[in-house]
mmCIF file of the N, C-alpha and C atoms, coordinates in Angstrom:
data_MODEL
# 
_entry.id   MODEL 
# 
loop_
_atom_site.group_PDB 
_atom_site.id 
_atom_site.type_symbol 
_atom_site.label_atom_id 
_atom_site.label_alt_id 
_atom_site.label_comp_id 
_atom_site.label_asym_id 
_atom_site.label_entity_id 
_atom_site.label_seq_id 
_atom_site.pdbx_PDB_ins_code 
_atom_site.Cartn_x 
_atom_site.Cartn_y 
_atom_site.Cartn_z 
_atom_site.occupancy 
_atom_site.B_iso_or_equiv 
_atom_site.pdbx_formal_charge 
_atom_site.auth_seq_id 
_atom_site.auth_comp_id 
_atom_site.auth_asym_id 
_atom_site.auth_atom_id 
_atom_site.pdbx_PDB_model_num 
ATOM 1   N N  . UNK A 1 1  ? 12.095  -1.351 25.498  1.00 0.00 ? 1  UNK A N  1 
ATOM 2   C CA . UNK A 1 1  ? 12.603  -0.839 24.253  1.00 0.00 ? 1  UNK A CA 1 
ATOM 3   C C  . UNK A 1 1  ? 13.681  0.190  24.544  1.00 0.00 ? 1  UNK A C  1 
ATOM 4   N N  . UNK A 1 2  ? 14.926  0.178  23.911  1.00 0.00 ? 2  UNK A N  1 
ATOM 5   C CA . UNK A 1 2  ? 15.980  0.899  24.071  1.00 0.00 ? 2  UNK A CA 1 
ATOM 6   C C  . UNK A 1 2  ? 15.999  2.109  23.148  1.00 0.00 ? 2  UNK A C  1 
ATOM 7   N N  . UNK A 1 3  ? 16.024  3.160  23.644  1.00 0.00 ? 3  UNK A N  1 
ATOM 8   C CA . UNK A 1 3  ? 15.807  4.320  22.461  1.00 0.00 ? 3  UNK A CA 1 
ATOM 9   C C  . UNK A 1 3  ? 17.089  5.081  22.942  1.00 0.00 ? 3  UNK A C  1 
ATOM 10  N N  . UNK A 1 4  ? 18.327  5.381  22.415  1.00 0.00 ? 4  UNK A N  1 
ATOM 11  C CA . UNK A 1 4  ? 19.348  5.472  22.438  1.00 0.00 ? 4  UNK A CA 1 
ATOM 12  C C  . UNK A 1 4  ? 19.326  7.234  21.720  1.00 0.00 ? 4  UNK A C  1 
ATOM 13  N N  . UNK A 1 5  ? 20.332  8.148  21.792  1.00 0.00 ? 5  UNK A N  1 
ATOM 14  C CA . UNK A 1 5  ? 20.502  8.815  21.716  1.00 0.00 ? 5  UNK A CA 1 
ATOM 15  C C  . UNK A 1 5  ? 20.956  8.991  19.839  1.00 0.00 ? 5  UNK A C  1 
ATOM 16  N N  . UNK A 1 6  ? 21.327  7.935  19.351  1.00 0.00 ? 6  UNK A N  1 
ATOM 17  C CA . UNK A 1 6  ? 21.606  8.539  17.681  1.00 0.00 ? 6  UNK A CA 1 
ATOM 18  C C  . UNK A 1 6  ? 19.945  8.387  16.843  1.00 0.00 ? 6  UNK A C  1 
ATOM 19  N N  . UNK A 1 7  ? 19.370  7.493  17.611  1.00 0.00 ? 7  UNK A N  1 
ATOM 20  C CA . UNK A 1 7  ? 17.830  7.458  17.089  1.00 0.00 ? 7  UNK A CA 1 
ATOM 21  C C  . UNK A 1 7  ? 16.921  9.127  17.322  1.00 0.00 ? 7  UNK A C  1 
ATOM 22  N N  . UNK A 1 8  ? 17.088  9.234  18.219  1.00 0.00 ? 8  UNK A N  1 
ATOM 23  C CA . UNK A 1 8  ? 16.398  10.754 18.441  1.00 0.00 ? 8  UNK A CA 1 
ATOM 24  C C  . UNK A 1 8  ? 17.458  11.955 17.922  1.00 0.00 ? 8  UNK A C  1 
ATOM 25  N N  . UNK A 1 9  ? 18.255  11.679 17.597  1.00 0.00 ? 9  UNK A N  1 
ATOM 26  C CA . UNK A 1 9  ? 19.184  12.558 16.421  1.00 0.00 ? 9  UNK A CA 1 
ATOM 27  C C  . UNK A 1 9  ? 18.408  12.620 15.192  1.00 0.00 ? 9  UNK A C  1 
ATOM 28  N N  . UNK A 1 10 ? 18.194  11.472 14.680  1.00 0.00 ? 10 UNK A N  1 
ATOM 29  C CA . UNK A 1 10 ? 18.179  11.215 13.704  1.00 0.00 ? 10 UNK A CA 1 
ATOM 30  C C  . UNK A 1 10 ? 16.600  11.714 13.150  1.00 0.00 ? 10 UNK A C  1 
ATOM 31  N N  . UNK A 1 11 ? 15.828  11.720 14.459  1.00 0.00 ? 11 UNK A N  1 
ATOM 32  C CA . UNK A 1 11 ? 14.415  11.645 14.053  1.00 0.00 ? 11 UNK A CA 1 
ATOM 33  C C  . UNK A 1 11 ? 13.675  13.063 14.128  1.00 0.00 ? 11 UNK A C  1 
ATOM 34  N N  . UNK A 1 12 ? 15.025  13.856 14.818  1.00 0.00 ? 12 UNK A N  1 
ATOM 35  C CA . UNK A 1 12 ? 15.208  15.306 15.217  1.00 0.00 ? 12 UNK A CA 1 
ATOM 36  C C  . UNK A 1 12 ? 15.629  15.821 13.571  1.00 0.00 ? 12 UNK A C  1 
ATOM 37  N N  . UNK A 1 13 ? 16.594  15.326 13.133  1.00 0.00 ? 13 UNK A N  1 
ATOM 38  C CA . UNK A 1 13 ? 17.207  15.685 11.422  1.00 0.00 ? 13 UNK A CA 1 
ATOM 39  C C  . UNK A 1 13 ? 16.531  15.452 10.201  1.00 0.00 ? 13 UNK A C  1 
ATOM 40  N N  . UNK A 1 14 ? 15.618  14.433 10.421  1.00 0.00 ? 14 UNK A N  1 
ATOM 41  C CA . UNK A 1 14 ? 14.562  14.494 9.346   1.00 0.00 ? 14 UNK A CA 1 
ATOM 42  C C  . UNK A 1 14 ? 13.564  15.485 9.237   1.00 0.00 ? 14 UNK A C  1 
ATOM 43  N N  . UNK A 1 15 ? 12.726  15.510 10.963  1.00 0.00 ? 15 UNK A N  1 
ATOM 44  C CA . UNK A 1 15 ? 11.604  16.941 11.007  1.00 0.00 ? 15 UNK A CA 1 
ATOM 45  C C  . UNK A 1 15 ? 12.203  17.958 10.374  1.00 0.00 ? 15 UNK A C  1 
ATOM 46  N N  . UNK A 1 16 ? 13.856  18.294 10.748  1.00 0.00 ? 16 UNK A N  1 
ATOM 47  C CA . UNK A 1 16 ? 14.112  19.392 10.397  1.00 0.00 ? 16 UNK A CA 1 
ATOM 48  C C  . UNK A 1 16 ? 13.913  19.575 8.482   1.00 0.00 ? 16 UNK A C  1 
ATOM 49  N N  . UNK A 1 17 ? 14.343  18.601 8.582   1.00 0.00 ? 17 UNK A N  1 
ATOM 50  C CA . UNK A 1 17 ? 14.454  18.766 6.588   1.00 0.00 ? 17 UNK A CA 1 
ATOM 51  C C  . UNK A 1 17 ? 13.331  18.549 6.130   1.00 0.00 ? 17 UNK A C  1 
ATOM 52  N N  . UNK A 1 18 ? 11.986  17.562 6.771   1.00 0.00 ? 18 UNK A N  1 
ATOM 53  C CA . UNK A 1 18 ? 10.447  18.038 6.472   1.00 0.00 ? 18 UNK A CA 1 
ATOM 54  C C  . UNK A 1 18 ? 9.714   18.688 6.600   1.00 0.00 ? 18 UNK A C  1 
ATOM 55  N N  . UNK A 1 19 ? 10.194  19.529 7.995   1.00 0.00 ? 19 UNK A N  1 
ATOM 56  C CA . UNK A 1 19 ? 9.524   20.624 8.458   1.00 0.00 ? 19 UNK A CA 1 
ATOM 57  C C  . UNK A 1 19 ? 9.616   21.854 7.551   1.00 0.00 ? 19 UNK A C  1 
ATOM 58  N N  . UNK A 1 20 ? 10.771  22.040 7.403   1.00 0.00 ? 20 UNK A N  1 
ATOM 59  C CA . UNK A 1 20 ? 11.871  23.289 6.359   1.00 0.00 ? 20 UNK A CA 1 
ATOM 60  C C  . UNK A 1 20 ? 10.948  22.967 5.183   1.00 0.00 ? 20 UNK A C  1 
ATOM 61  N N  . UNK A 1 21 ? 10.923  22.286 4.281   1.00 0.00 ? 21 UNK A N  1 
ATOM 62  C CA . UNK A 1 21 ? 10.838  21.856 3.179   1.00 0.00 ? 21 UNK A CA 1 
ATOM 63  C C  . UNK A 1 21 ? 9.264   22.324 3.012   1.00 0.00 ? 21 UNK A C  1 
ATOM 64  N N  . UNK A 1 22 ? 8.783   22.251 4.094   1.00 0.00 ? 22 UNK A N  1 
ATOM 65  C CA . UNK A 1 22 ? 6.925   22.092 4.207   1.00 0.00 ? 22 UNK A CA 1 
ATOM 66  C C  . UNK A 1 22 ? 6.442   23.671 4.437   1.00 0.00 ? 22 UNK A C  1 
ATOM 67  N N  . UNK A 1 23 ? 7.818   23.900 4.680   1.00 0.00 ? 23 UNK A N  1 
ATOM 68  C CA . UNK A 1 23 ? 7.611   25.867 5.419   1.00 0.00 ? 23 UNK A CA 1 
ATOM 69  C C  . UNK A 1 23 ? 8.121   26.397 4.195   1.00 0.00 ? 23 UNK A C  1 
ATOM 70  N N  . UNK A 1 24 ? 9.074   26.049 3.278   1.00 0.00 ? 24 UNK A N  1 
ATOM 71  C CA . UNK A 1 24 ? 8.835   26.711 2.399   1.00 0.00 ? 24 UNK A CA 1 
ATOM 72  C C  . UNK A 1 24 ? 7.940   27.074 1.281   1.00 0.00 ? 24 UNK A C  1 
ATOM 73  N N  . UNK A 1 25 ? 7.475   25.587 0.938   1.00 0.00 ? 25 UNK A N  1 
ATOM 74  C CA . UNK A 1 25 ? 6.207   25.524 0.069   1.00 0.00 ? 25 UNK A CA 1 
ATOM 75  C C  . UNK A 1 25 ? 4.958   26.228 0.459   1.00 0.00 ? 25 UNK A C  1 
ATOM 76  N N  . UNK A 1 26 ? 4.882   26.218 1.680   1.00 0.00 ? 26 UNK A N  1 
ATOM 77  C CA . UNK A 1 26 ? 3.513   27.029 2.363   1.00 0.00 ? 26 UNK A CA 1 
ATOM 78  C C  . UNK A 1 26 ? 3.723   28.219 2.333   1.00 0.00 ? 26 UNK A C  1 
ATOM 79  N N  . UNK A 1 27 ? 5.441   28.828 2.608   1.00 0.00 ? 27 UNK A N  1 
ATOM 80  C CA . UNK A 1 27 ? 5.281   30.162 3.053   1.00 0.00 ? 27 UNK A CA 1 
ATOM 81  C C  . UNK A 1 27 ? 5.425   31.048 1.768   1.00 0.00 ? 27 UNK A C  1 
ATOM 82  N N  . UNK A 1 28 ? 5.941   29.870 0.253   1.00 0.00 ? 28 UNK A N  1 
ATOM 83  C CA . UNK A 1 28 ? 5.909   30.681 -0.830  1.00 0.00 ? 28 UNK A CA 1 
ATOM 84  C C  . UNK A 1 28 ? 3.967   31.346 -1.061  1.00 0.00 ? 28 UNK A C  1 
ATOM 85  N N  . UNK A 1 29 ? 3.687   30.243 -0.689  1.00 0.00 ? 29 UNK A N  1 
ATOM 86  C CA . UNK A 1 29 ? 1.869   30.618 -1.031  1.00 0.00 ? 29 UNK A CA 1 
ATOM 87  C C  . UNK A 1 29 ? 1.258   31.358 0.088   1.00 0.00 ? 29 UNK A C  1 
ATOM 88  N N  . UNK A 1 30 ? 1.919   31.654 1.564   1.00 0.00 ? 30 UNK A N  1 
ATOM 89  C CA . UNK A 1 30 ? 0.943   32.105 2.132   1.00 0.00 ? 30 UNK A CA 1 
ATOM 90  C C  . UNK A 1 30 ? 1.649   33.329 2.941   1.00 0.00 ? 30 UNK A C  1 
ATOM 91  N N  . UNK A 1 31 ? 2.762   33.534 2.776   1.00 0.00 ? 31 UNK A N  1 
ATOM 92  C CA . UNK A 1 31 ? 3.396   34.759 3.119   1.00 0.00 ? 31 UNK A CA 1 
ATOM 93  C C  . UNK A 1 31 ? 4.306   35.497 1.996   1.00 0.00 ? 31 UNK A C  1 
ATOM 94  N N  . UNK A 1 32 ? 4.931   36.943 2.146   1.00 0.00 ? 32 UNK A N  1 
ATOM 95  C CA . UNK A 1 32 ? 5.515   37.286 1.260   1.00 0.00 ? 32 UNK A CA 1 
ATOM 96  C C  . UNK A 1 32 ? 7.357   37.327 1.556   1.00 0.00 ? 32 UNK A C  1 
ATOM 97  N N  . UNK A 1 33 ? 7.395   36.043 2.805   1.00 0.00 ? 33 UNK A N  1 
ATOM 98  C CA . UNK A 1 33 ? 9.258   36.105 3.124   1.00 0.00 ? 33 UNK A CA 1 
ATOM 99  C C  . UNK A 1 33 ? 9.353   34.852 3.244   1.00 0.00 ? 33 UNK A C  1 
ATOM 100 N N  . UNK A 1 34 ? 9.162   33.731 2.258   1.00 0.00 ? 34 UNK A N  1 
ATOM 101 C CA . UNK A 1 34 ? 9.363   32.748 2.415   1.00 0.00 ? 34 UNK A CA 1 
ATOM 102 C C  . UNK A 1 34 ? 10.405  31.848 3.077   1.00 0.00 ? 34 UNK A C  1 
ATOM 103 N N  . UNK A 1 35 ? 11.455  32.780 2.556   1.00 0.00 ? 35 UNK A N  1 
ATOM 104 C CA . UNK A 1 35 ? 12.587  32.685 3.465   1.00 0.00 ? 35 UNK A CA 1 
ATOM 105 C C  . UNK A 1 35 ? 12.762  32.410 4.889   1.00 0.00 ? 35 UNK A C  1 
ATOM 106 N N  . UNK A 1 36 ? 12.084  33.140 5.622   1.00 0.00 ? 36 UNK A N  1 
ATOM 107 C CA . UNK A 1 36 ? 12.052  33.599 6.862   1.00 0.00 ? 36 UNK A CA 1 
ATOM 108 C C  . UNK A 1 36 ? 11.192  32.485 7.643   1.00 0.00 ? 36 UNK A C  1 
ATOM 109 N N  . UNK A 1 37 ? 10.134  32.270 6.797   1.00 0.00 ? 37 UNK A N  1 
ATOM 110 C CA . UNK A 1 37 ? 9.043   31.335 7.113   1.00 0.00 ? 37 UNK A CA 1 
ATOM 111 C C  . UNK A 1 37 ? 9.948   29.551 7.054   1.00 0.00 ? 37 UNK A C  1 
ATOM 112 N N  . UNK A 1 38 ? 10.969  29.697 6.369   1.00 0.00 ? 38 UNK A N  1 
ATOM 113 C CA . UNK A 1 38 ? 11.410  28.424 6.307   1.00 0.00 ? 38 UNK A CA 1 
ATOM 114 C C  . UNK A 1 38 ? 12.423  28.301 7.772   1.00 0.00 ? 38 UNK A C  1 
ATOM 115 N N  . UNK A 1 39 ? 13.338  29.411 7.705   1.00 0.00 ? 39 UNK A N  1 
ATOM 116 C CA . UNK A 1 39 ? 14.091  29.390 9.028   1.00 0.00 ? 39 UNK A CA 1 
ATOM 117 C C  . UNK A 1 39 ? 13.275  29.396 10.015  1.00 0.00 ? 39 UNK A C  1 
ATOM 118 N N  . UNK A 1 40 ? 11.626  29.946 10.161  1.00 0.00 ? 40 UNK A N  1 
ATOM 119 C CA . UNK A 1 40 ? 11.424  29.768 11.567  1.00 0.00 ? 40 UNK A CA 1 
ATOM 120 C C  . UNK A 1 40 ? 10.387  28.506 11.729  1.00 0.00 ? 40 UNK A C  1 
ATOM 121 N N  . UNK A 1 41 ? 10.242  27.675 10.821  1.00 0.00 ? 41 UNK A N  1 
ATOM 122 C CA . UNK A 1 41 ? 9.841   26.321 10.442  1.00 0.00 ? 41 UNK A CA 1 
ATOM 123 C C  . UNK A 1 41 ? 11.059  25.628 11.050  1.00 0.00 ? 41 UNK A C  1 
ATOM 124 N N  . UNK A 1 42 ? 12.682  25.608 10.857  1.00 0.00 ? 42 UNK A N  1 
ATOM 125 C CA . UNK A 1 42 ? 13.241  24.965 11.076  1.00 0.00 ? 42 UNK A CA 1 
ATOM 126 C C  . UNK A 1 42 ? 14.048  24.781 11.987  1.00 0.00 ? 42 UNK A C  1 
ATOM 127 N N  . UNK A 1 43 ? 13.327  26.266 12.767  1.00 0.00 ? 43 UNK A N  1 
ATOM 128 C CA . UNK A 1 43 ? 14.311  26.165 14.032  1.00 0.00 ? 43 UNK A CA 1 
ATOM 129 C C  . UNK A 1 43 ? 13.188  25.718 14.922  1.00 0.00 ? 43 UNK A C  1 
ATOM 130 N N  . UNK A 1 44 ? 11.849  25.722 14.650  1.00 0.00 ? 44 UNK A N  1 
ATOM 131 C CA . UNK A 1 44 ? 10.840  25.245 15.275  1.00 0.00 ? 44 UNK A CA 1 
ATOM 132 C C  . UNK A 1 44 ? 10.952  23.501 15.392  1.00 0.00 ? 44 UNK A C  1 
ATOM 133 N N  . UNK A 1 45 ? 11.510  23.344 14.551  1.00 0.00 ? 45 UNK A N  1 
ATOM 134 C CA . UNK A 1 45 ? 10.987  21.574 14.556  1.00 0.00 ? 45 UNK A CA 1 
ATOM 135 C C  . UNK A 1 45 ? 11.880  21.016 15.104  1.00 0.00 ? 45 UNK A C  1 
ATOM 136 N N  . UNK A 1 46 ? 13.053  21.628 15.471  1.00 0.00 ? 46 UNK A N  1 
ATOM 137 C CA . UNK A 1 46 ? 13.721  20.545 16.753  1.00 0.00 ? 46 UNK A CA 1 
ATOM 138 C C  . UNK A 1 46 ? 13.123  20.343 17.811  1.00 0.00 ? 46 UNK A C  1 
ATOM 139 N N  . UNK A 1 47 ? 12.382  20.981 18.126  1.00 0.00 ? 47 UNK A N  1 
ATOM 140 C CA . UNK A 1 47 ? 11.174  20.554 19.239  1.00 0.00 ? 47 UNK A CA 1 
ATOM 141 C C  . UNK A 1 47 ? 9.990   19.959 18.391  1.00 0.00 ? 47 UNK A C  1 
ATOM 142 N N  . UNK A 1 48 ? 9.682   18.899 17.878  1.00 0.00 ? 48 UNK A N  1 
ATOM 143 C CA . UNK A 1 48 ? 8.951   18.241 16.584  1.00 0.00 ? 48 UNK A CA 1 
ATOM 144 C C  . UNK A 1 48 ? 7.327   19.143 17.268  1.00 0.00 ? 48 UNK A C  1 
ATOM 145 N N  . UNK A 1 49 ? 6.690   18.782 17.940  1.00 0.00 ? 49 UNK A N  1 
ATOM 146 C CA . UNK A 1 49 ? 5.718   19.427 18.260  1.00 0.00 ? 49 UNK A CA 1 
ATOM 147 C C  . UNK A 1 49 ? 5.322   20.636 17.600  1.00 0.00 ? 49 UNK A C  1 
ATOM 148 N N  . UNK A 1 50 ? 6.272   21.803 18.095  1.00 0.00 ? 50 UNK A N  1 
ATOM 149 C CA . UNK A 1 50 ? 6.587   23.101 17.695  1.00 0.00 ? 50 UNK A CA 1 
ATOM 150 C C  . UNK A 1 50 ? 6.136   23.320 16.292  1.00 0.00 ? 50 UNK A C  1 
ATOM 151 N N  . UNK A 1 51 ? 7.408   22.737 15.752  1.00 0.00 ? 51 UNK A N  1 
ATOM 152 C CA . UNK A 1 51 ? 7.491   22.263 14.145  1.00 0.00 ? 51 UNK A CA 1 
ATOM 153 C C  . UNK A 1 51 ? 6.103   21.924 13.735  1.00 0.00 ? 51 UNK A C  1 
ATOM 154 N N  . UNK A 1 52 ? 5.238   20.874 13.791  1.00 0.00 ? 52 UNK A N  1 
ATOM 155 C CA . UNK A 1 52 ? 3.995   20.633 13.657  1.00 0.00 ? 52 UNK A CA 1 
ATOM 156 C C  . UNK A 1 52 ? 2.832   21.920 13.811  1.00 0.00 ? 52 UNK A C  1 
ATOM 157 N N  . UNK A 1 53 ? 2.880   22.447 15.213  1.00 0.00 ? 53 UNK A N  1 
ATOM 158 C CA . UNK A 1 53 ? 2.061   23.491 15.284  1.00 0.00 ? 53 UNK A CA 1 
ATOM 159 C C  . UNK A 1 53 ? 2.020   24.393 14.163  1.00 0.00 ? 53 UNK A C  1 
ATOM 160 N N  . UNK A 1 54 ? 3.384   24.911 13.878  1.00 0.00 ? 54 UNK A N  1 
ATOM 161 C CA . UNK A 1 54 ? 3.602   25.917 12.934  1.00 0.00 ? 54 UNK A CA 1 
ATOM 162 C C  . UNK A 1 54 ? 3.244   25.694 11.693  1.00 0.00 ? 54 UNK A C  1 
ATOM 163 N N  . UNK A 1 55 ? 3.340   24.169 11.250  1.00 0.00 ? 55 UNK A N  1 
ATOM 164 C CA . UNK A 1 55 ? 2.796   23.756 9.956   1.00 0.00 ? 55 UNK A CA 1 
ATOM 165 C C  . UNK A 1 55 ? 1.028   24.040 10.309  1.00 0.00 ? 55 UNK A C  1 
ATOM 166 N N  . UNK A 1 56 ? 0.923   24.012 11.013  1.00 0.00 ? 56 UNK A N  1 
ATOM 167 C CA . UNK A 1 56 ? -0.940  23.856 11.244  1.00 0.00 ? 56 UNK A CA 1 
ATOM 168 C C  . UNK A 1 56 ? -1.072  25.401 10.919  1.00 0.00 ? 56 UNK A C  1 
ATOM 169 N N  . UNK A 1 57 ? -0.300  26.092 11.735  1.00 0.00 ? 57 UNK A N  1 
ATOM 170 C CA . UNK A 1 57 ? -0.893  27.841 11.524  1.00 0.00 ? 57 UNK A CA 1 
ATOM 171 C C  . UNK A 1 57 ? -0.889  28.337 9.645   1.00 0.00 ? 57 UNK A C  1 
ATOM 172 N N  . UNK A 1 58 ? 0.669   27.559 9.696   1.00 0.00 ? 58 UNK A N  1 
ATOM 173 C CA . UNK A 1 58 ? 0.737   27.820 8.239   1.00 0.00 ? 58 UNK A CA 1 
ATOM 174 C C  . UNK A 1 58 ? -0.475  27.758 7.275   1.00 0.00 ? 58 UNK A C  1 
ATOM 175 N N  . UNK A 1 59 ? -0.751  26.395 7.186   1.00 0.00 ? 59 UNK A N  1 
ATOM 176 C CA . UNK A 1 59 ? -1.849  25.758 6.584   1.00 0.00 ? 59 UNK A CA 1 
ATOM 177 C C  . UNK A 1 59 ? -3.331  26.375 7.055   1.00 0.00 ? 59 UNK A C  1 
ATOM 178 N N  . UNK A 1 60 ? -3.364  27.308 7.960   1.00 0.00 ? 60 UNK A N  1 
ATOM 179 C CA . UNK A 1 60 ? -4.772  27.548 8.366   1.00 0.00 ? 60 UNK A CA 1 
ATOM 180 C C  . UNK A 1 60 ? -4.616  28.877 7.499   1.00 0.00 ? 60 UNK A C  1 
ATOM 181 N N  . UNK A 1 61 ? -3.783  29.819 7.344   1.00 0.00 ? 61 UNK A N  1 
ATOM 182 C CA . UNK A 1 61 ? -3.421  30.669 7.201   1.00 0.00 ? 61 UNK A CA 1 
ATOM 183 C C  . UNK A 1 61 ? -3.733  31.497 5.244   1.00 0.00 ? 61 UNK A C  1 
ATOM 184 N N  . UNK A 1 62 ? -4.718  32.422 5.470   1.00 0.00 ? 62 UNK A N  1 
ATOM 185 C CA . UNK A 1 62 ? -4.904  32.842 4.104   1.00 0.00 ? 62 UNK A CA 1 
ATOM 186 C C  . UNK A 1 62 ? -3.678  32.485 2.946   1.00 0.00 ? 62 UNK A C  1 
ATOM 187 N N  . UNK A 1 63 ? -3.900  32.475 1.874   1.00 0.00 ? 63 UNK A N  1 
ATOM 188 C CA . UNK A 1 63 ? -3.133  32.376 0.634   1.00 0.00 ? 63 UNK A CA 1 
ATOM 189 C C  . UNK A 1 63 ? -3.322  34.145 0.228   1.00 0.00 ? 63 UNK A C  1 
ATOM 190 N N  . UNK A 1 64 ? -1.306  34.844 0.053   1.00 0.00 ? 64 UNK A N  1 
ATOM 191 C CA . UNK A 1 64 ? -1.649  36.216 -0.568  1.00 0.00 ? 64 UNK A CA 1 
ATOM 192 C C  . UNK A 1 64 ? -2.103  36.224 -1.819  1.00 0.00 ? 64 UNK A C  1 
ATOM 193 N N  . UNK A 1 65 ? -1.969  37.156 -2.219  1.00 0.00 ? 65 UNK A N  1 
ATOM 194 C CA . UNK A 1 65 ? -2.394  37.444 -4.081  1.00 0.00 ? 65 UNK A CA 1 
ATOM 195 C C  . UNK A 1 65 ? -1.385  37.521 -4.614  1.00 0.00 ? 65 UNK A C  1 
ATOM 196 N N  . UNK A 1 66 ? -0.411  36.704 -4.932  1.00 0.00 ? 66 UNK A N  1 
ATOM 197 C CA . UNK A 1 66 ? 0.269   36.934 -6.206  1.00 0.00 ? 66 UNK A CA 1 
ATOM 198 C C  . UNK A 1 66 ? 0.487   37.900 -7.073  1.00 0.00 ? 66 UNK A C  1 
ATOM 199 N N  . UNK A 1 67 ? -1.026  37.739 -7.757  1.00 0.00 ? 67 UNK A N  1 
ATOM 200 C CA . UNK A 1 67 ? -1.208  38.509 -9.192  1.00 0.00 ? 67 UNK A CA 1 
ATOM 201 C C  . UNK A 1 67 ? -1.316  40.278 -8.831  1.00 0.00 ? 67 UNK A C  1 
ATOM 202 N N  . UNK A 1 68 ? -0.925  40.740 -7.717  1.00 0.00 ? 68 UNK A N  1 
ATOM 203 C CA . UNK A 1 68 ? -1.349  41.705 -7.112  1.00 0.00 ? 68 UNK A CA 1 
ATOM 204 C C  . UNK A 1 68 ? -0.298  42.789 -7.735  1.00 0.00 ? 68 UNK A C  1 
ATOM 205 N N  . UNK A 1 69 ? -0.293  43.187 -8.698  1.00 0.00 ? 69 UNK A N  1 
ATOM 206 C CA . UNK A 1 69 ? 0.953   44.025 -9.769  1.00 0.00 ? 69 UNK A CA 1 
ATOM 207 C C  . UNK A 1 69 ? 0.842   45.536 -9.570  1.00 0.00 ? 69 UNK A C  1 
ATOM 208 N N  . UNK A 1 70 ? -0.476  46.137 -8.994  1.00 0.00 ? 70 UNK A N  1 
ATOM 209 C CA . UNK A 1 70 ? -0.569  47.660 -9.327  1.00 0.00 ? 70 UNK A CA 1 
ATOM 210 C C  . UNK A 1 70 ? -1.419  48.248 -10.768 1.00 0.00 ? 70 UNK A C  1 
ATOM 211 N N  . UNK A 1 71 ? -0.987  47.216 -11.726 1.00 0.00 ? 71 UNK A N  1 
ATOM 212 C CA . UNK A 1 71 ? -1.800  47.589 -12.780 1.00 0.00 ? 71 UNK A CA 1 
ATOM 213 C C  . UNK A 1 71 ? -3.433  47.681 -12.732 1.00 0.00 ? 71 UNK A C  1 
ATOM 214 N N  . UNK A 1 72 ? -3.994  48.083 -13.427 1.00 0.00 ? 72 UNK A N  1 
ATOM 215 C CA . UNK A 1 72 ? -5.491  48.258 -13.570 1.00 0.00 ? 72 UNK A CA 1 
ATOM 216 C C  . UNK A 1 72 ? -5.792  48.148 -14.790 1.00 0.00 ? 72 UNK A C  1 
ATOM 217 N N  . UNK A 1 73 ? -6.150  46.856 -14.775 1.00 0.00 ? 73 UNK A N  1 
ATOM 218 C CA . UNK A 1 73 ? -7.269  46.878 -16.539 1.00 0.00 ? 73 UNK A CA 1 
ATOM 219 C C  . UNK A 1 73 ? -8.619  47.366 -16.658 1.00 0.00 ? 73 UNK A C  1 
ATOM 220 N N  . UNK A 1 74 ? -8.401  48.094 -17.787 1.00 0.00 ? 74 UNK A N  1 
ATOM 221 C CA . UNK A 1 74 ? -10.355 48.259 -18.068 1.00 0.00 ? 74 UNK A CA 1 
ATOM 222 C C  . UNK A 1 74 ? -10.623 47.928 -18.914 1.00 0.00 ? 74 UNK A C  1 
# 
């Protein structure tokens, strides 16, 4: 089987845009820099492995509180 160099481009450019995509949704729910969580999702997944791991930590990884405002009801 011939595995040529635009195939592993290509398969390198998708992780990146599933990986990214998967780091942001997680890192809106499970961190408070989602941002950050997406860039280091996407610089992770050119090494696809990497990329994967990080989705695993993500996903293992508490959900913050949102609703967390300061206010106090009684």
């Amino acid at each position: 089987m011939n595995i040529n160099a635009t195939v592993v481009g290509e398969i390198i450019f998708i992780s990146v845009i599933v990986i990214g995509i998967l780091s942001y949704y997680l890192g809106k729910r499970k961190t408070n820099t989602p941002k950050i969580a997406t860039l280091i999702g996407a610089l992770l997944s050119f090494i696809p492995p990497l990329g994967l791991i990080y989705l695993v930590i993500l996903v293992l990884k508490n959900d913050i509180n949102q609703n967390n405002t300061g206010d106090r009801v009684v």
